[in-house]
N, C-alpha and C positions, 0 to 999 in steps of 0.2 A: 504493500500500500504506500502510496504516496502522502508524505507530509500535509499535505493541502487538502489531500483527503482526507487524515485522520483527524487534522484540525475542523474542516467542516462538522464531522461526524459529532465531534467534543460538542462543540457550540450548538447541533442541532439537538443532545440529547437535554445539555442545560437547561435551554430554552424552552425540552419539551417538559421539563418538571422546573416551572418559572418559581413557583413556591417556595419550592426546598433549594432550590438555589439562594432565592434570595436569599433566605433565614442564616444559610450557612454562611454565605460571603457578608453577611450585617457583622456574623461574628468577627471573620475580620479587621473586619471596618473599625469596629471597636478597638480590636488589639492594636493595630495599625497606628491607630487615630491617637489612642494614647500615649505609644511609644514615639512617635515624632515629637506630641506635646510635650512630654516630660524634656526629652532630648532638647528640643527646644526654648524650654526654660532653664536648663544648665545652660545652654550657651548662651542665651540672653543674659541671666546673671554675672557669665564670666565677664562677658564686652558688659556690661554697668560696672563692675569691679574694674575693669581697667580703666574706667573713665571717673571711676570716684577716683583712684589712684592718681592716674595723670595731672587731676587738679590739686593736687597734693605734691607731685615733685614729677621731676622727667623717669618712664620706667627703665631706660638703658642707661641711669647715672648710679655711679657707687661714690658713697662720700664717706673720707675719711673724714675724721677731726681732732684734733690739736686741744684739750679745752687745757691744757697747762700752761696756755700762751708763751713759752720758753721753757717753763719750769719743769719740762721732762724727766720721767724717773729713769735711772741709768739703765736697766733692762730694755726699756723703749725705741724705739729709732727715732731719728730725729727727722721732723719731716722740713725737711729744708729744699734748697734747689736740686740736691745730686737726689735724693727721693725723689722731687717731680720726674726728674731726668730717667730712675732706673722706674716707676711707674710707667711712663708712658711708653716705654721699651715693652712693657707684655705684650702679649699678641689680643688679636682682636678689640684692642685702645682705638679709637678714632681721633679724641680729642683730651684734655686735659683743662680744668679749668681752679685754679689754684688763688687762694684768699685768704689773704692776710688782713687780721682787727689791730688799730691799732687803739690804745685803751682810751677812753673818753678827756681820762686826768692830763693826757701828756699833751695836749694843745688846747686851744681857746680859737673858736671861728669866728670871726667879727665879720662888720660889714659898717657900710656908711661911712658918713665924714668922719674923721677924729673916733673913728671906730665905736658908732654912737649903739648900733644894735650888736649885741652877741650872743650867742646860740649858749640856751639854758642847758644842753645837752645833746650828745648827737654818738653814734653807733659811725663808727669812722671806718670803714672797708678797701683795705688797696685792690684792685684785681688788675687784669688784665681787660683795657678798654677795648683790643679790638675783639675780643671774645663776647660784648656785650649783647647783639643781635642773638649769638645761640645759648647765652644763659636765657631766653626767653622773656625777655626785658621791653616795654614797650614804650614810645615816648609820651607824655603828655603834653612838657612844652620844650621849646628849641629843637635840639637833634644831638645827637650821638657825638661827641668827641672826634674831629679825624685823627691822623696821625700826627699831624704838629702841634694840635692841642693837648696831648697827652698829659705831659710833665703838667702845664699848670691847669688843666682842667676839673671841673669840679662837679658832682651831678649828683641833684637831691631826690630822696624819695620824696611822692606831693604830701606828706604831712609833716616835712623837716624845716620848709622855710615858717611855721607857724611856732619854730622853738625859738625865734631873734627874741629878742625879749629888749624895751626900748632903756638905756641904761639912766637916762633921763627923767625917766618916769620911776613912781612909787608905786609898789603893792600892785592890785592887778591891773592898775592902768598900764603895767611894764609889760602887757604880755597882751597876745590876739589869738581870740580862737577862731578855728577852721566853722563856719555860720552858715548852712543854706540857706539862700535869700531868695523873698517871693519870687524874684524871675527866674529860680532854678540856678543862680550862679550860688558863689562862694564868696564868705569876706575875704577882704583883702589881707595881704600878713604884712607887718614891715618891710620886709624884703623878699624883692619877687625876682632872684637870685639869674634867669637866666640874664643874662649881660650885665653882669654885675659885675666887680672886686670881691674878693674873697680871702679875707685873710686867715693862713694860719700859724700862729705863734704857739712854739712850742714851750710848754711853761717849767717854772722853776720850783717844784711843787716844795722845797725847804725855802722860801718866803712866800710870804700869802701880804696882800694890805690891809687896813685896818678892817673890811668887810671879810675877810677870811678866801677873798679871790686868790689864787696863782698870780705871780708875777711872770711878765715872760720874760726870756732869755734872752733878749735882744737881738739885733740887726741880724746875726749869724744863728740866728733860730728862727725866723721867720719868714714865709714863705707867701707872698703874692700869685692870686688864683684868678680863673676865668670862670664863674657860673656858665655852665655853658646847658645843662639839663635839668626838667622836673620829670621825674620816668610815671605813668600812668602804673598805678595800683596791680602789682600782679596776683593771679592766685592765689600760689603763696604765700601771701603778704609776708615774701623777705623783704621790701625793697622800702615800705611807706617810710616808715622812722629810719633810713640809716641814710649812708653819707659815703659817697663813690670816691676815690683819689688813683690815682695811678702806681699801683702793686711797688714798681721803684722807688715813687717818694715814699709810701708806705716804709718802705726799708728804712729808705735815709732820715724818716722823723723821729723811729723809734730808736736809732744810731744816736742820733741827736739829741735826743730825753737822755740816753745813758750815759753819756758826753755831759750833758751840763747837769744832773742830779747825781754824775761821780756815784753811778751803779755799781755795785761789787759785782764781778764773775759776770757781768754781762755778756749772754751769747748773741750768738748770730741770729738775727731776726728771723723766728720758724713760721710757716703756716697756720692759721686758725682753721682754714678747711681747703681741703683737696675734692675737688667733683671730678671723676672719671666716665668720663660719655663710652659706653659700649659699641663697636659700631650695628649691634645688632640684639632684640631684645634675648633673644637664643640666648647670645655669649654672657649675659650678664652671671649669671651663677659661675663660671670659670673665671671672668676676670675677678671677681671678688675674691675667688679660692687662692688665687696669685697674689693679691693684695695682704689678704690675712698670713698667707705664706712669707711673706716680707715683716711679719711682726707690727703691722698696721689693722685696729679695731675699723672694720666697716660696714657698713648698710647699707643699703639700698630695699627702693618701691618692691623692686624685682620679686625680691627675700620675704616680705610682705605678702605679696604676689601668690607666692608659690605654697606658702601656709595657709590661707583663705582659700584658695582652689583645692587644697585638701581636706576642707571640710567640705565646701560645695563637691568635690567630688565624692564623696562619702551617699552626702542630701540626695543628688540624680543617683546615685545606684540603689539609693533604697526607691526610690520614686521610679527608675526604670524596672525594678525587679517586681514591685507593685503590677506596672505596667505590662508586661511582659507572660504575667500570669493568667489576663483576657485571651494573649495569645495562646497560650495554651489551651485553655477553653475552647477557642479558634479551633486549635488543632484538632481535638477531638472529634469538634462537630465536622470537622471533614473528614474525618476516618468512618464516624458514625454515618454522612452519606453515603459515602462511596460503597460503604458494605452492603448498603441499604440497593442501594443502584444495581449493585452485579446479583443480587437475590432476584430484582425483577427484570433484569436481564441474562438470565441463566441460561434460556433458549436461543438469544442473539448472540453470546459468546458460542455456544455449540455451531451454529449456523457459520461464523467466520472461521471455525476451525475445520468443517468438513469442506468447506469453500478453500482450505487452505494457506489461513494466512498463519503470518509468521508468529509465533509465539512472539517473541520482543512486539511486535505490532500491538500486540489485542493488549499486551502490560503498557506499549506507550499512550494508547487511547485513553486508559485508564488515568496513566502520571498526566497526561494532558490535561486531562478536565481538572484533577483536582491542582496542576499548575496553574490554571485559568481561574480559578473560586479565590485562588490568593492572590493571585495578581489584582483581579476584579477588586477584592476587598483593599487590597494595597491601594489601588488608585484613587479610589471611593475615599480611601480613610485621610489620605494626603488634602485631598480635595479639602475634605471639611477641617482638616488640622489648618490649614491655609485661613480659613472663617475664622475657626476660637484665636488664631494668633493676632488676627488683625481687630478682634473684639479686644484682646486681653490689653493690646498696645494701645487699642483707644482711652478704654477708662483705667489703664494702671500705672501708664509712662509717668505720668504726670505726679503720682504720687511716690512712684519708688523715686524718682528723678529729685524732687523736693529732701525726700530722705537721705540723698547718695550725694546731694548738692550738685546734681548733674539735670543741666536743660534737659526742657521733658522733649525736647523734640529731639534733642541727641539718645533718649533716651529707649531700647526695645525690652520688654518683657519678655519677649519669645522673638526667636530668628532661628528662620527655616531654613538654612543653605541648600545647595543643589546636590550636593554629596549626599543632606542627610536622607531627601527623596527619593534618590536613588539606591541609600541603603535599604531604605524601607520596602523600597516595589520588588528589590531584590532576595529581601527577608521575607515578605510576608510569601513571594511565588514559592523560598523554599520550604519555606512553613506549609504551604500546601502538596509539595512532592513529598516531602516525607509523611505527611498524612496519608498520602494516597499510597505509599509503598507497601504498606501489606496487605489493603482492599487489592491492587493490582496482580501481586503474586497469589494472592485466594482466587482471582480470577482467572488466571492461567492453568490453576492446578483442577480446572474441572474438568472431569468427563466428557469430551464431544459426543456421544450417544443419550450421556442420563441428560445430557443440558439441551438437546433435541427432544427427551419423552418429555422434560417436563413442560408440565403448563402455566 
């Protein structure tokens, strides 16, 4: 018999019992329908968990940190330039992005005539300006530092020019706060730093004046700056409160504090933090194992990542195993047909065996139809999982998204990939061969004479 033939015969015998087809292939439908959904909602959950994560830090950075600002314990390494240097030598590094604090007490930021405003406090940061664009920094006002403003360029988070404080003024008239005003703008601060002077004096913290201010160190401590940025609010909120300088003068201020406060055992200016870009979210778990191998404590999203997906992976295998058990159910009811089938076709099997068809033939008629009841339910089930996914993402984005601090439009409860439909159609048809593998071989093993007497 020809393929096209036995396929016809499948389809005509189906259709001649439309009943018991359906019933059996709804079970499907059911197994089907719930193993895409389950599947489904793990992988929705994963993509929200990367997207809460993401708003939390980049997933391919590993960040070391420093919090000894020098004061390293002697088993430690010291994370200084030849550390940047054998870091970024691991494999799979793309970038490296290295940041030095320097401490609030070792300068004074001024501004105005006769240095009339100056900053009540400020989180002072050296890095590297041209790396600024891929630490994921955005501007509010001016622009990004080129390369020849480096040395004296200066660049505030937008809630650092509201720490001037006016020296002139008493009590809280010396100070402005950050105001939305009816038209949706903002008070103004003292000093609105882009094109400004920026000075910073490095102070001489063993004199103070009679207000218990630092003195500073004079001509050969102080440094004339360019306000040249206010960076727009990032995720993160690393950037609102601190204070950008360029990684080198970072070096040479803190040179220069121990220079003129005559520091005992002063070392070489180390790192506060090292950020290591992965070039790939994969490698992140290997470059960190290089890192930690170097005697350097590190973390990263990734590490996060990978512990949260172990419990969601845990949630979908109990929830697919749930799932998984209608097909079973499934299963049955298609052995229960097909058994049912070859009873009332006991004289149509005798009739193709004295007409002499092939054994394998009269067993594929059989694995056909009950391939065709899973398939059919496979398709059926996909169909309608496609409905509960695009219900579940209407009324639920919005609330897990709120919860995860992720836009609800970024946000899917369920996602159906093309892999997964294709596992499905491909599951459930064998969920239906093997139901049918022993109604088939029961059918082959009859008598061609008693499957002709009977009636």
């Amino acid at each position: 018999m020809k393929i096209s033939d036995m396929l016809k015969m499948c389809l005509r015998n189906l259709w001649r019992r439309k009943g018991r087809t359906l019933l059996t292939v709804t079970g499907v439908v059911i197994g089907s329908c719930a193993v895409i959904t389950m599947i489904s909602l793990g992988i929705g959950m994963n993509k929200a968990l990367d997207g809460m994560l993401a708003t939390m830090g980049d997933l391919t950075a590993v960040s070391i940190y420093n919090y000894s600002y020098g004061g390293v314990e002697d088993d430690k390494p010291v994370l200084d330039d030849a550390a940047v240097e054998a870091l970024g030598a691991i494999d799979h590094v793309s970038y490296i992005i290295p940041k030095m604090q320097v401490n609030s007490d070792m300068v004074t930021i001024a501004s105005g005539k006769n240095d009339r405003y100056k900053m009540s406090w400020a989180d002072i940061y050296g890095i590297d300006f041209s790396l600024m664009d891929k630490m994921g920094y955005s501007v509010e006002e001016g622009a990004f530092p080129n390369e020849a403003e480096y040395k004296n360029a200066v660049v505030f988070g937008n809630e650092m020019p509201y720490q001037f404080r006016d020296t002139k003024k008493k009590g809280q008239a010396s100070y402005t706060w950050k105001q939305e005003l009816p038209d949706g703008t903002f008070s103004k601060p003292f000093v609105e730093p882009v094109g400004e002077t920026i000075m910073l004096y490095v102070n001489n913290t063993k004199k103070t004046d009679d207000e218990g201010n630092f003195l500073y160190g004079g001509r050969g401590y102080e440094y004339k700056m360019n306000g040249t940025t206010v960076l727009a609010t990032d995720p993160n909120w690393e950037t609102p409160y601190s204070i950008f300088i360029d990684i080198e003068l970072a070096k040479e201020i803190i040179n220069d504090y121990n220079r003129l406060n005559s520091v005992k055992n002063a070392k070489t200016p180390e790192y506060t933090q090292v950020k290591i870009i992965a070039d790939d979210l994969e490698n992140v778990a290997y470059v960190q194992e290089q890192v930690e191998a170097m005697g350097f404590t590190a973390s990263s999203m990734a590490q996060i990542r990978e512990e949260m997906q172990g419990y969601l992976g845990v949630i979908q295998l109990v929830l697919g195993s749930l799932a998984a058990i209608s097909l079973l159910v499934a299963a049955i009811s298609i052995t229960n047909t097909m058994i049912m089938s070859i009873y009332e076709r006991t004289k149509e099997i005798g009739i193709m065996k004295v007409l002499g068809c092939f054994i394998s033939n009269i067993r594929l008629v059989f694995l056909m139809e009950a391939g065709l009841i899973g398939l059919l339910g496979g398709i059926m089930g996909t169909l309608i999982s496609y409905g509960i996914s695009a219900v579940m993402n209407m009324l639920g984005s919005g609330v897990v998204g709120s919860m995860l601090g992720i836009a609800a439009e970024d946000t899917q409860i369920s996602i159906i990939p093309l892999w997964l439909v294709l596992l499905a159609l491909i599951f459930s048809t064998i969920i239906g061969l093997i139901s049918g593998f022993y109604p088939a071989n029961r059918a082959v093993k009859i008598s061609a004479l008693e499957a002709i007497r009977n009636e």
